[in-house]
N, C-alpha and C positions, 0 to 999 in steps of 0.2 A: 336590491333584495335578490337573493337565491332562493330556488325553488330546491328543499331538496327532496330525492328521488326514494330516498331509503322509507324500508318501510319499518316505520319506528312502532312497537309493540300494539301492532292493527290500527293504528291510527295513520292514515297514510296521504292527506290531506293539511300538510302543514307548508308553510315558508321561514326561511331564516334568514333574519335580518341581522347582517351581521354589525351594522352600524350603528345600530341601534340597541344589539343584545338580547332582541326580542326573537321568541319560536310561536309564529302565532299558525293556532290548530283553527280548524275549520268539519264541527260535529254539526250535522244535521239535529241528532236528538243527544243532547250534551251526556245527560245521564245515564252509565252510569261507565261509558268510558271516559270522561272529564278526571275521574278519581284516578287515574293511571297517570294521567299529564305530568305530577308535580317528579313524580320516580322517572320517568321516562325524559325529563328536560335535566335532572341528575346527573343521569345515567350517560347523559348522550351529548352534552354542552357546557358550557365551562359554569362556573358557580356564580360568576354574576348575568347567566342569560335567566331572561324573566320569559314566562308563559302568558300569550292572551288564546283564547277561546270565543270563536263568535260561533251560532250558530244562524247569522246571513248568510247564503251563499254573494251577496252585493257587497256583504260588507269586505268579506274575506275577499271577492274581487277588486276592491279598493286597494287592498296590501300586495295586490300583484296577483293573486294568485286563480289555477286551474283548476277545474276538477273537472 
């Protein structure tokens, strides 16, 4: 997995995995920047990459990732 660095529309705590197709975001308090996610994985990834959203900081350390 890559961690990427871009700051994608304020939400700047994600990983893409490219093997898997998955952008997965890491929201503290999901609501009501969760609702930008689905335009924002659009916008920025190819049409069959899927979006997850945890709001663990453990969990989203599981998928690799920093904050």
């Amino acid at each position: 997995m890559k961690k990427e660095n871009n700051y994608a529309g304020g939400l700047s705590n994600y990983i893409v995995s490219k093997e898997k197709k998955e952008v997965i975001f890491y929201l503290h308090n999901p609501y009501p920047d969760c609702l930008e996610i689905p335009d924002i994985v659009k916008q920025r990834f190819p049409r069959d990459y899927k979006s997850i959203v945890v709001n663990s900081l453990d969990e989203f350390k599981k998928y690799g990732g920093k904050v």
